[in-house]
TITI-701875 format. One line per field, with one value per residue (C-alpha): residue number from 0; residue in one letter; y, x, z. Coordinates in nm, 2 decimals, decimal comma. Example, Ala and Ser with C-alpha at 12.3 -4.5 7.8 and 13.67 -1.06 7.14 Angstrom:
resi = c(0:1)
resn = c(A:S)
py = c(-0,45:-0,11)
px = c(1,23:1,37)
pz = c(0,78:0,71)
This chain:
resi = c(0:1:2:3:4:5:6:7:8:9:10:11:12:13:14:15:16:17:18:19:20:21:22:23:24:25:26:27:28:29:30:31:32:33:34:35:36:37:38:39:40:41:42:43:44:45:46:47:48:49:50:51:52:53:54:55:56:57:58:59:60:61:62:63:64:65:66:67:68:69:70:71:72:73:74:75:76:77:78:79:80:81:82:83:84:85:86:87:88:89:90:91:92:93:94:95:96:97:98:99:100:101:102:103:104:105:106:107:108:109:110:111:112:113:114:115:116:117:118:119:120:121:122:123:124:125:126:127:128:129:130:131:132:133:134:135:136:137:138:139:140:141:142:143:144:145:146:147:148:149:150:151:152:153:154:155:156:157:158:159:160:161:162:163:164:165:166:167:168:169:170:171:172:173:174:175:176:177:178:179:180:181:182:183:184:185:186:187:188)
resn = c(X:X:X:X:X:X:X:X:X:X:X:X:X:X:X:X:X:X:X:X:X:X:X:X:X:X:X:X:X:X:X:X:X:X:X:X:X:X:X:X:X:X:X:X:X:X:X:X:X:X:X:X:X:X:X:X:X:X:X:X:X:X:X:X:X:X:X:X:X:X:X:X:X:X:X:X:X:X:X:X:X:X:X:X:X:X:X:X:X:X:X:X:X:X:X:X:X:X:X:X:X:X:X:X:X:X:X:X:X:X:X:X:X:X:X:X:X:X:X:X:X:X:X:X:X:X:X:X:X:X:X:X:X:X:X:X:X:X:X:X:X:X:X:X:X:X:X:X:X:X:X:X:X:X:X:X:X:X:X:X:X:X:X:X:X:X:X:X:X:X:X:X:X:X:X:X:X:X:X:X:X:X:X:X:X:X:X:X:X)
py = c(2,93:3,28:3,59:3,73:3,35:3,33:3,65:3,53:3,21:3,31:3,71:3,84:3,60:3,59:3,96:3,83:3,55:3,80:4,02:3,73:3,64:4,05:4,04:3,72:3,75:4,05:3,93:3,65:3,94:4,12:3,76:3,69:3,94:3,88:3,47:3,50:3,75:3,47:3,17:3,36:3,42:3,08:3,19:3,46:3,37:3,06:3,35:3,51:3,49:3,51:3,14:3,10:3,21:3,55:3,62:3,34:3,28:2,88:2,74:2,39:2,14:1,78:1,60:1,64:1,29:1,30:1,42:1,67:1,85:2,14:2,39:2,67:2,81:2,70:2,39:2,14:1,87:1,66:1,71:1,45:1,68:1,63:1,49:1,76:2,09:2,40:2,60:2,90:2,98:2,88:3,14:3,12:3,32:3,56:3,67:4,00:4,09:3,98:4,17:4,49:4,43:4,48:4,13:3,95:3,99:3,83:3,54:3,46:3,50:3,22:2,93:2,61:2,45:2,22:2,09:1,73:1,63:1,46:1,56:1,88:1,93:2,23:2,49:2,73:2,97:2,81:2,71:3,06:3,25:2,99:2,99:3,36:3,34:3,04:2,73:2,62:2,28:2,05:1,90:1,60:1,33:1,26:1,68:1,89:2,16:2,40:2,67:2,98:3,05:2,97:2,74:2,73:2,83:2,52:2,31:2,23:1,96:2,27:2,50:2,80:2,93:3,33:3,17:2,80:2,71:2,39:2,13:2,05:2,41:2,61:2,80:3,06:3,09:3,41:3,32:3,70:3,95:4,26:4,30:4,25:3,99:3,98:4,05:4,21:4,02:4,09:3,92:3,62:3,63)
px = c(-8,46:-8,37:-8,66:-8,61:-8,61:-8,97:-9,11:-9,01:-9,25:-9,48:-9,56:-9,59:-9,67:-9,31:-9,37:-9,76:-9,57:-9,29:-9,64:-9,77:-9,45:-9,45:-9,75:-9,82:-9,49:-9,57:-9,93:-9,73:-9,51:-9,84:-10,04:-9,70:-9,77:-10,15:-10,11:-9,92:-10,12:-10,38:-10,19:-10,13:-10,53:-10,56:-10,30:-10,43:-10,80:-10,70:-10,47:-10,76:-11,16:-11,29:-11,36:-11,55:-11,90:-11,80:-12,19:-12,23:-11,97:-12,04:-11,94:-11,75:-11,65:-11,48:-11,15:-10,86:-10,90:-10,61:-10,21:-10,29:-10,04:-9,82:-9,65:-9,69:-9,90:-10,19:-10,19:-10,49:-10,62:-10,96:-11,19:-11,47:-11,78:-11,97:-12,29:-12,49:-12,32:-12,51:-12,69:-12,44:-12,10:-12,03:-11,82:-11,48:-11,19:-11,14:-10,79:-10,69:-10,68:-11,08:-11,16:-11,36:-11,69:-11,80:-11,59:-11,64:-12,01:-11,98:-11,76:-11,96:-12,33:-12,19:-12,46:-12,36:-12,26:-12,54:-12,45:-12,41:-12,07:-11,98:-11,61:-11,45:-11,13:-11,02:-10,71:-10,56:-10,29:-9,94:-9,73:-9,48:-9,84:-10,02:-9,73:-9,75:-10,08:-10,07:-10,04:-9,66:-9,72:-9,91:-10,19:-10,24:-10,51:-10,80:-10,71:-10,99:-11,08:-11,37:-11,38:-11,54:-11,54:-11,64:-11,76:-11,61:-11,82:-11,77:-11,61:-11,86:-11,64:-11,37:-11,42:-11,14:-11,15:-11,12:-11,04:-11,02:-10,99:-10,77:-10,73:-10,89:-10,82:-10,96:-10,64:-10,76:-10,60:-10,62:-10,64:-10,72:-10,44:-10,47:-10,76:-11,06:-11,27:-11,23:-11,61:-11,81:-12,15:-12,51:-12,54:-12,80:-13,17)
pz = c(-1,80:-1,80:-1,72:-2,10:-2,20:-2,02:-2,13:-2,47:-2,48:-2,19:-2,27:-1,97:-1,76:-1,62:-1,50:-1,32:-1,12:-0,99:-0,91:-0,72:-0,52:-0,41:-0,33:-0,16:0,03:0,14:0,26:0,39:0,65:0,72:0,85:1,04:1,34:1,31:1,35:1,64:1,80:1,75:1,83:2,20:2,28:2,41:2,67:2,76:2,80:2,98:3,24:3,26:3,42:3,07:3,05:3,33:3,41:3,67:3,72:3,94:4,30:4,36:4,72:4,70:4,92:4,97:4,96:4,75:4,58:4,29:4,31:4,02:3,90:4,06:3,86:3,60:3,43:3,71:3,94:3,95:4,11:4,17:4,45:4,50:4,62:4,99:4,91:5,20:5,08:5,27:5,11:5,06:5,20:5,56:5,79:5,70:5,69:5,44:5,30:5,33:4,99:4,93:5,28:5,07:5,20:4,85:4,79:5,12:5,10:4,82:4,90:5,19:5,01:4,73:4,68:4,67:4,38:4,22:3,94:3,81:3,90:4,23:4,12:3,97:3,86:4,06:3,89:4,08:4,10:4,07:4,35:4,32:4,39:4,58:4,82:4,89:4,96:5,22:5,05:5,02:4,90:4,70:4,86:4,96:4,88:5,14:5,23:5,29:5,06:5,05:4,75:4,64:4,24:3,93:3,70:3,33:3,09:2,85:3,09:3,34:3,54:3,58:3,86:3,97:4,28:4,36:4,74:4,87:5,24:5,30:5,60:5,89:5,97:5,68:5,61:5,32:5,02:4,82:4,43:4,28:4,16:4,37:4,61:4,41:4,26:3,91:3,86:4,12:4,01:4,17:4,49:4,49:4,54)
């Protein structure tokens, strides 16, 4: 049926639904850019430190016990926990790029992690950083690992190192862009 047909046995009401399709088409380009904007803050929260609890540095260790996965965006794997963690970071290496005493005091003051899990999924940098920093493969099962990071905020079984040592011979591996922690925190009591 033609517009003037419409307008004819509808009044106006023709003219109020070509209104609506303006208008809501036009809401409809305006929500475009806004839905993906929100659509891509999962992204970047889960690039980021924002999901993890930055006030506290938690010191891990134990042995690698799944393959995990390697690749982008961020590599993970399982380590089951050491039943007799010490009580806060032991002397280990630090990378160069966490070597700011206002970062390395930091690493190394960490407390151990006490939390309920004997096992944490562990997510780290992926393999084209991880390799730069020291680590140019995946790691293996039964592999030592010992960490320093945080624990996610509503994900208390995933933990994200700032720095992990790995094998026998605690080679460190830096997991920060540039040469700072992400959050410089208080140190503990």
């Amino acid at each position: 049926m033609a517009d003037t047909d419409r307008k004819s046995i509808h009044g106006n009401e023709a003219i109020s639904r070509d209104r609506r399709r303006v208008i809501f088409g036009a809401a409809g380009l305006a929500a475009a850019p806004l839905a993906s904007i929100l659509t891509a803050l999962p992204a970047f929260a889960h690039h980021g430190w924002a999901g993890f609890d930055t006030d506290h540095l938690i010191y891990i260790a134990g042995t690698v016990s799944s393959d995990g996965v390697w690749g982008n965006p961020h590599s993970h794997f399982d380590v089951t926990l050491d039943s007799n963690l010490p009580a806060h970071t032991p002397e280990l290496a630090i990378p160069e790029q966490l070597q700011d005493p206002e970062d390395s005091v930091r690493v190394n003051a960490a407390l151990s992690y006490k939390g309920p899990h004997t096992e944490l999924e562990i997510i780290i940098a992926p393999p084209a950083w991880s390799g730069r920093w020291g680590l140019a493969r995946a790691l293996e099962i039964g592999e030592r690992v010992q960490a320093v990071g945080y624990i996610n905020r509503t994900d208390d079984g995933l933990f994200r190192p700032v720095v992990f040592w790995f094998g026998d011979d605690a080679v460190p591996v830096n997991q920060v862009l540039g040469n700072t922690l992400p959050v410089r925190a208080p140190l503990p009591e």
